[in-house]
MARKEBA-934220 format. One record per residue (C-alpha): residue in three letters; x, y, z. Coordinates in steps of 0.5 Angstrom, whole numbers, plus 500, padded with zeros to 3 digits. Layout:
BEGIN
ALAXYZ;...
This chain:
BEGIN
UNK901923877;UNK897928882;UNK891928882;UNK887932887;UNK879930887;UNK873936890;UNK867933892;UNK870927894;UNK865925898;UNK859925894;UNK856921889;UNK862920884;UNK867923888;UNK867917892;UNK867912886;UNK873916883;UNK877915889;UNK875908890;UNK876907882;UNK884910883;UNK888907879;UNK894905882;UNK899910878;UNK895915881;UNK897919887;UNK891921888;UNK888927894;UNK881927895;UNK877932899;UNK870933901;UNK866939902;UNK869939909;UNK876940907;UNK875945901;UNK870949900;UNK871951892;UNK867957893;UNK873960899;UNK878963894;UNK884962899;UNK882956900;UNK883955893;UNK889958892;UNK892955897;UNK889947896;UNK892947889;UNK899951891;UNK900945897;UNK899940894;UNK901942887;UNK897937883;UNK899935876;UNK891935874;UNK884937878;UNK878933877;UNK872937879;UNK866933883;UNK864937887;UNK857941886;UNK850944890;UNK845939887;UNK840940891;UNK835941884;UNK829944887;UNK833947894;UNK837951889;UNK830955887;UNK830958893;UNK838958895;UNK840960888;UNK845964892;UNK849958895;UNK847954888;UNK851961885;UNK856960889;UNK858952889;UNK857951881;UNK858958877;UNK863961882;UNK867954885;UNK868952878;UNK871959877;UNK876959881;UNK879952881;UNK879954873;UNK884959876;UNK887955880;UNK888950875;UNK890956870;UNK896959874;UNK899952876;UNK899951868;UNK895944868;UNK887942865;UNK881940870;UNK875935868;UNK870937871;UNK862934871;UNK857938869;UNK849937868;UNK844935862;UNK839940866;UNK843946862;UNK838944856;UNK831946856;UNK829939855;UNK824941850;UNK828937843;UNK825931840;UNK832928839;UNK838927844;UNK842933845;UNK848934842;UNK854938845;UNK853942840;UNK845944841;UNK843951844;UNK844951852;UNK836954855;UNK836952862;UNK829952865;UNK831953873;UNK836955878;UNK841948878;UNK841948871;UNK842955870;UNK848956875;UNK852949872;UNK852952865;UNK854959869;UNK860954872;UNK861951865;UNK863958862;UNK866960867;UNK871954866;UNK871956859;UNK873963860;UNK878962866;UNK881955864;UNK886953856;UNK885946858;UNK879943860;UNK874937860;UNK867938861;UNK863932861;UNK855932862;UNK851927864;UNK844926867;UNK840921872;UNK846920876;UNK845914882;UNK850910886;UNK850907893;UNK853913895;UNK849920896;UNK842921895;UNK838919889;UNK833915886;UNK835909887;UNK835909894;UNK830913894;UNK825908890;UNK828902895;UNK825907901;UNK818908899;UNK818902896;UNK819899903;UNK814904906;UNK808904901;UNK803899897;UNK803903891;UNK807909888;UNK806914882;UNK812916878;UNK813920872;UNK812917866;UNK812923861;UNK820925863;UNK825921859;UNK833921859;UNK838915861;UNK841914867;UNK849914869;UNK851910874;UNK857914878;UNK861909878;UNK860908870;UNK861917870;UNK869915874;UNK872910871;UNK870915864;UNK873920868;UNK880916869;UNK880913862;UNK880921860;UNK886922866;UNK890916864;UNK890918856;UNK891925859;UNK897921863;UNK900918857;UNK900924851;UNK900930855;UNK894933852;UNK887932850;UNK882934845;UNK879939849;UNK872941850;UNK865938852;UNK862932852;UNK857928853;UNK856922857;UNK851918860;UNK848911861;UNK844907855;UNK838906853;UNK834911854;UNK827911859;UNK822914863;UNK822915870;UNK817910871;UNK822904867;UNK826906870;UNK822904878;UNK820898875;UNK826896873;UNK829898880;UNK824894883;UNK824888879;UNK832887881;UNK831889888;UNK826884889;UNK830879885;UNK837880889;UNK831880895;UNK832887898;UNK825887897;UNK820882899;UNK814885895;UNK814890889;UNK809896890;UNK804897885;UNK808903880;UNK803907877;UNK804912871;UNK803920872;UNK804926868;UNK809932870;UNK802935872;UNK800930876;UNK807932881;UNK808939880;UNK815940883;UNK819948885;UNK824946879;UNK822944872;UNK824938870;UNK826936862;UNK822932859;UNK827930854;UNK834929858;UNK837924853;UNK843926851;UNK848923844;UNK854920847;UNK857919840;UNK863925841;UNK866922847;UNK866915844;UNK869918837;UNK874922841;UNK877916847;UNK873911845;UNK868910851;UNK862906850;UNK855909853;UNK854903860;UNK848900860;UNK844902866;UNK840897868;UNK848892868;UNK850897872;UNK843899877;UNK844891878;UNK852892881;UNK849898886;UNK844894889;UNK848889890;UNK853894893;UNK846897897;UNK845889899;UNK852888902;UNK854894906;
C-alpha cells in the first residue's frame, strides 16, 4: 500500500517514516518539499504519487508565535488539512491526521473525552480545531487523533528543552498547576501505523476522532523530575538542578495553557485495541536515543 507522509521531518513524522512497516511503500515529505497549504502543490502531490492513504503530520506548532502569527498558524492547520481532505476525497481514499489537546479550554476536572465540547483559549488550539472540521467537512473517511505533550529525539520540545537548561542552570522553576500526559512521538507512530495496518487489512475503519496519549497523568514539574532523574541515571547529566514549583502566574506566557490536558484514551483502545504507553517507559528509550546520536 502507498502511503504518503506530510510533515515527515518533525517530531512524528520522523518516527512514522523510521517505524514504516515494511509492507508499506511509504513517501515521506517535509515543509520543504510540500507546503499543505499551496493548493497546486497539493493537488499535484497526491495525483503523482497516487497514494492509497495519507497521513498528516505536518502542523504550525509554534503555541506562543501563533499568537502573533495567526495567519501562518490559519494557513498550515486549518486550510493545509483542508486541502489535503480534498485531496484525499477526490482520489477516494481516507487521511490520519494528528490534532491537539489544546482544542479543549482545559478548565474540566476529569479527562476529556472526544465527546467533550470543543473551547479553545488561543490561536494554535483554535486553527487545529479549525483544521479538524475542515477534515470533516471535506473528507468521508478519516482519523483525527489527539494527543498532547508530544517529546521525542527529534524536533523541539520539552525534554530537550529541560536537558539544555538543566545544563546551563543551578536551579529551575517549571509549572506545577498544569496537568496533562506526555506522548512520545514514537509511541503517536506506531499507533498511527496499527490504525493504517488495520486499515490495509479490512479496507475500512470506524471512522472518527479519538484520543491518544501517554499514562499516567502529571504536571509539568513531574514531568522535569523525572527527565532529569533518568538523564542523570543514563549520565547525560552529571548533576541535577534544583526544580522548583511555580504557579501559571508565575510565568505568564503569550498563549494560554490548559490547566487539565489529560485526555481519555478508552475509545481508541476499544475500537483498535491500542493500549495508553507509559511515559516514563518511553521518555528513558528517547534519551538513550538523545545519548547515542
Amino acid at each position: 500500500m502507498r502511503v504518503l507522509i506530510t510533515g515527515a521531518q518533525g517530531q512524528v513524522g520522523a518516527e512514522l517514516i523510521r517505524l514504516a512497516p515494511a509492507e508499506f511503500n511509504v513517501t515521506g515529505l517535509g515543509s520543504a518539499q510540500l507546503d499543505i497549504s499551496d493548493s497546486d502543490q497539493v493537488a499535484r502531490t497526491v495525483t503523482q504519487l497516487q497514494p492509497q492513504l495519507i497521513i498528516n503530520a505536518a502542523a504550525y506548532t509554534a503555541v506562543d508565535k501563533a499568537e502573533s502569527d495567526s495567519e501562518r498558524a490559519y494557513a498550515v492547520n486549518r486550510d493545509g488539512t483542508g486541502l489535503l481532505a480534498q485531496a484525499a476525497e477526490r482520489a477516494g481514499i481516507p487521511l490520519l491526521h494528528i490534532s491537539t489537546d489544546y482544542v479543549f479550554s482545559g478548565d474540566a476536572q476529569a479527562a476529556y473525552t472526544e465527546a467533550d465540547i470543543t473551547a479553545p483559549t488561543g490561536v494554535y488550539g483554535a486553527s487545529k480545531l479549525a483544521g479538524e472540521q475542515a477534515l470533516a467537512e471535506h473528507c468521508s473517511r478519516y482519523i483525527t487523533l489527539r494527543t498532547s505533550w508530544v517529546f521525542g529525539a527529534t524536533g523541539n520540545n520539552f525534554v530537550k528543552t529541560m536537558l539544555r537548561l538543566g545544563q546551563e542552570r543551578k536551579t529551575l522553576g517549571v509549572v506545577a498547576d498544569q496537568y496533562g500526559a506526555p506522548t512520545a512521538a514514537i509511541s503517536i507512530a506506531q499507533a498511527l501505523w496499527k490504525v493504517a495496518r488495520d486499515y490495509a487489512a479490512s479496507g475500512t475503519l470506524p471512522w472518527g476522532v479519538y484520543h491518544f496519549s501517554g499514562t499516567p497523568s502529571c504536571s509539568w514539574h513531574d514531568f522535569a523530575v523525572a527527565i532529569f532523574e533518568q538523564a542523570q541515571q543514563l549520565g547525560l547529566l552529571s548533576e541535577s538542578p534544583q526544580i522548583n514549583a511555580i504557579t501559571t502566574a508565575d510565568y505568564p506566557t503569550p498563549a494560554k495553557r490548559p490547566a487539565n490536558s489529560v485526555l481519555s484514551c478508552s475509545k481508541l483502545q476499544q475500537a483498535f485495541g491500542i493500549e495508553q504507553p507509559d511515559w516514563r517507559a518511553d521518555l528513558h528509550r528517547v534519551l538513550e536515543a538523545l545519548k547515542s546520536a
